[in-house]
LONU-350853 format. One record per atom (N, C-alpha, C): residue number from 0; residue in one letter; x, y negated, z negated. Coordinates in nm, 2 decimals, padded with zeros to 4 digits, always signed. Last residue first. Layout:
N
NUM,A,X,Y,Z
...
//
This chain:
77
76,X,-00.84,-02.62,-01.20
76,X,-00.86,-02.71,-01.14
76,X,-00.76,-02.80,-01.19
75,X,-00.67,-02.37,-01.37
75,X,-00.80,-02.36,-01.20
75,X,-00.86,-02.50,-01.15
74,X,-00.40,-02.21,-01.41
74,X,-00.49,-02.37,-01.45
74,X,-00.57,-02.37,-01.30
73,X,-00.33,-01.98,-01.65
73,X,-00.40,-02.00,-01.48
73,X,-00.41,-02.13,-01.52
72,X,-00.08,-01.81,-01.84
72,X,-00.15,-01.95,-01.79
72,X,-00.20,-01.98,-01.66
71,X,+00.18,-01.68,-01.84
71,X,+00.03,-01.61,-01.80
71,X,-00.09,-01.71,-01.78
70,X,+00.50,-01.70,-01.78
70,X,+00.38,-01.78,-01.81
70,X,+00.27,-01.67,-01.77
69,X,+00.72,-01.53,-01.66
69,X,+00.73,-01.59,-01.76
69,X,+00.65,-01.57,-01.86
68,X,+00.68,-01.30,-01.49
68,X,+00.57,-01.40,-01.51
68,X,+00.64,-01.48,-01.61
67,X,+00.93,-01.06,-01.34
67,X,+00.84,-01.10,-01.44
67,X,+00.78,-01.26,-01.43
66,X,+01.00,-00.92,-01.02
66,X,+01.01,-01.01,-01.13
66,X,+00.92,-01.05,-01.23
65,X,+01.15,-00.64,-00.85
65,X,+01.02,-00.67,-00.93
65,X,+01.08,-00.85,-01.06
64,X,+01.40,-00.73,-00.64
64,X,+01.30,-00.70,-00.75
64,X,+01.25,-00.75,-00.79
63,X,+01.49,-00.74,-00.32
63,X,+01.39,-00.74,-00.42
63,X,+01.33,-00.69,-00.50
62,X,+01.70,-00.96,-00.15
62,X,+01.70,-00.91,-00.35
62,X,+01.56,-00.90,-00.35
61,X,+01.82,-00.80,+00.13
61,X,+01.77,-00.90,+00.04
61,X,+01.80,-00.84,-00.11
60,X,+01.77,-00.62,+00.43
60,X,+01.88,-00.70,+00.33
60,X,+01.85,-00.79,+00.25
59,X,+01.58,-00.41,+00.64
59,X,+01.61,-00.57,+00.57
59,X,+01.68,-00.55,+00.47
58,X,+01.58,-00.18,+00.71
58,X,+01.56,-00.23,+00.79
58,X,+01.55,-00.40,+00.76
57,X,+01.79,+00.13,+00.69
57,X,+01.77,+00.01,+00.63
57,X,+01.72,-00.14,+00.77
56,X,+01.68,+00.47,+00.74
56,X,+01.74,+00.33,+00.82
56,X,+01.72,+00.21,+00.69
55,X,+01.73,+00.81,+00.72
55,X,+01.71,+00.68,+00.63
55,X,+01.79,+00.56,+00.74
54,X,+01.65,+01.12,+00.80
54,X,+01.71,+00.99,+00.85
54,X,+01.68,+00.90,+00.75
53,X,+01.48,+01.32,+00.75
53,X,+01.50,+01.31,+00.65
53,X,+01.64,+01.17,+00.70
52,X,+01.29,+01.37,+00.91
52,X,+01.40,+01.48,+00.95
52,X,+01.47,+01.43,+00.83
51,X,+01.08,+01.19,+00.87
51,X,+01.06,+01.34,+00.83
51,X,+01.15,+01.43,+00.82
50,X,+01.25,+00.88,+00.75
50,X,+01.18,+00.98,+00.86
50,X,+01.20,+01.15,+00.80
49,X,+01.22,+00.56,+00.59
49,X,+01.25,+00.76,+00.55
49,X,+01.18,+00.78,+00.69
48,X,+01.31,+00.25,+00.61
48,X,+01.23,+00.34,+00.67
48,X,+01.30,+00.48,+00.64
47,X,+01.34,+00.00,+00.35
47,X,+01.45,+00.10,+00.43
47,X,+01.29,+00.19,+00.50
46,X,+01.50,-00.29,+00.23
46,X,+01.38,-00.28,+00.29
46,X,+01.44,-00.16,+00.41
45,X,+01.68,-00.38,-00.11
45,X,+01.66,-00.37,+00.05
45,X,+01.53,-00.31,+00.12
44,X,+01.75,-00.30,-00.38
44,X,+01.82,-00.40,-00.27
44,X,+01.81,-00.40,-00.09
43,X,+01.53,-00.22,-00.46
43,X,+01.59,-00.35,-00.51
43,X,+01.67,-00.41,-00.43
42,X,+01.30,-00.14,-00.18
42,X,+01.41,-00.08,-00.32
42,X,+01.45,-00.24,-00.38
41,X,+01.03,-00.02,-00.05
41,X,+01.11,-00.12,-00.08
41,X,+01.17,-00.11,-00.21
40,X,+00.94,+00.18,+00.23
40,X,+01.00,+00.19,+00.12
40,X,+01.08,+00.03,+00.09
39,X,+00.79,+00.34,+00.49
39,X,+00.86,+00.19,+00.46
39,X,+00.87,+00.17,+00.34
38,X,+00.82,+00.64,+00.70
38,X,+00.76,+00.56,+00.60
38,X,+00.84,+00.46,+00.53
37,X,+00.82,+00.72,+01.01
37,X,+00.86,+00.70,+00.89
37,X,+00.80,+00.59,+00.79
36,X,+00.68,+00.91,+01.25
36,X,+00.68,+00.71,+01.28
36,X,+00.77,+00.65,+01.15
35,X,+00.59,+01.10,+01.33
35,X,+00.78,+01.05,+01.29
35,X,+00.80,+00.93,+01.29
34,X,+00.35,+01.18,+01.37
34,X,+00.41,+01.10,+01.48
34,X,+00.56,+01.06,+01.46
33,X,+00.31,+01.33,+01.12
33,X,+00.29,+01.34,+01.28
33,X,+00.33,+01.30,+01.35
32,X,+00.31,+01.10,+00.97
32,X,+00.46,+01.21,+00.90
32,X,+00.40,+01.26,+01.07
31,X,+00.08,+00.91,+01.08
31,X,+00.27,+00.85,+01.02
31,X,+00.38,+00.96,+00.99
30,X,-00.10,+01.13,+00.95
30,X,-00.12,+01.03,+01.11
30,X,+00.07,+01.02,+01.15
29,X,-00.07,+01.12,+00.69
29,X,-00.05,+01.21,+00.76
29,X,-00.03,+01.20,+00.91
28,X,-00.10,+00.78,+00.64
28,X,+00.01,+00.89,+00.60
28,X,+00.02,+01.02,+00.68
27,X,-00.41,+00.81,+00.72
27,X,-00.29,+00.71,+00.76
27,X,-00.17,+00.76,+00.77
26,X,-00.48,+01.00,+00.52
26,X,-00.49,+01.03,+00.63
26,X,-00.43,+00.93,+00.69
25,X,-00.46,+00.87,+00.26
25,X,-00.38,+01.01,+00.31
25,X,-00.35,+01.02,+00.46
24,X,-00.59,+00.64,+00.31
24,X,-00.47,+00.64,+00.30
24,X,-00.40,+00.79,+00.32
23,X,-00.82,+00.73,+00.26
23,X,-00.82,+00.66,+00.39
23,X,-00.62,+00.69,+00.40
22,X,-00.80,+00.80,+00.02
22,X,-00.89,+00.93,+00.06
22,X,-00.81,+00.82,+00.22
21,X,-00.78,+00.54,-00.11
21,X,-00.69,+00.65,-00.14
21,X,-00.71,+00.75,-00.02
20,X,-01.06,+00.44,-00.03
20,X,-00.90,+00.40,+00.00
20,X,-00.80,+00.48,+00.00
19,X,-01.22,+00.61,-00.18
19,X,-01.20,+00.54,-00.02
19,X,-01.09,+00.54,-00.01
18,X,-01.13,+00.57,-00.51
18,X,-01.13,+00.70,-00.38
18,X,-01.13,+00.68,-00.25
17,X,-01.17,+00.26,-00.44
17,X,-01.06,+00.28,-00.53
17,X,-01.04,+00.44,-00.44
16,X,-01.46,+00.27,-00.47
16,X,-01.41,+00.17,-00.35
16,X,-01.26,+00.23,-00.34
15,X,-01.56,+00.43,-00.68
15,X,-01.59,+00.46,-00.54
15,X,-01.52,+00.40,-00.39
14,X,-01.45,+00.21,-00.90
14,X,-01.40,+00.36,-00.88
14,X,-01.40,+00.39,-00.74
13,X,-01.65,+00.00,-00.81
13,X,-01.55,+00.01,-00.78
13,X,-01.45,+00.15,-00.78
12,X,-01.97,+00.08,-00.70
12,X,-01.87,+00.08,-00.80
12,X,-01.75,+00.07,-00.76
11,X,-02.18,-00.09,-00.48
11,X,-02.04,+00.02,-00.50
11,X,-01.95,-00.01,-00.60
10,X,-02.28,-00.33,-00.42
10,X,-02.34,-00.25,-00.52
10,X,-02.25,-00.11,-00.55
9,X,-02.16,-00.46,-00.22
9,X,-02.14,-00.50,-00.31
9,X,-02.20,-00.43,-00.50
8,X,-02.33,-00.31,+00.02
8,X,-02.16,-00.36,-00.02
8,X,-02.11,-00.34,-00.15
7,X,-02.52,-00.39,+00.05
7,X,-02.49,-00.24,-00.02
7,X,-02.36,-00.27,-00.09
6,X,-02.53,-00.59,+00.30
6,X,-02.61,-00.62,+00.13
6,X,-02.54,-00.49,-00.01
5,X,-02.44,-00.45,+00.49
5,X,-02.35,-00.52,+00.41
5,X,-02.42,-00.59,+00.29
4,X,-02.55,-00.09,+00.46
4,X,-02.55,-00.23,+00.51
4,X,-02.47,-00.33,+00.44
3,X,-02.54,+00.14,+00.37
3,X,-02.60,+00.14,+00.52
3,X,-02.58,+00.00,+00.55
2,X,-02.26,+00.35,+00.23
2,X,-02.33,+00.22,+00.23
2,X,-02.37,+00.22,+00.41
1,X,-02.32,+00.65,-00.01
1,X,-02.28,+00.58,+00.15
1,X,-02.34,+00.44,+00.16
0,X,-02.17,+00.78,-00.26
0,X,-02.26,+00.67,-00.22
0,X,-02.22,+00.63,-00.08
//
């Protein structure tokens, strides 16, 4: 589905929106392993760039893991 206008927009299945992206994303990625620009990875303990020669840099120090919700409760007003 090609969209010709921003009325269209919104009549794209999501699936379709979901391939785009992916499909956009390869090519971002391929752009990024071309240029040796490396790719940005976030582990539990830290924030690290991979390069294609296979180099690893750590480019932040922290705690990040994944955390759980306790609560699932929205309150919207």
């Amino acid at each position: 589905m090609t969209i010709k206008s921003l009325k269209d927009e919104d009549k794209m299945p999501l699936s379709e929106v979901i391939k785009l992206v992916h499909k956009k994303m390869d090519d971002i990625l391929r752009v990024v392993d071309a240029l040796n620009l490396g790719r940005t990875e976030v582990k539990p303990d830290g924030v690290y760039r991979t390069f294609k020669d296979g180099n690893v840099i750590k480019l932040a120090v922290g705690d990040f893991r994944k955390k759980r919700i306790q609560s699932k409760r929205i309150k919207l007003f």
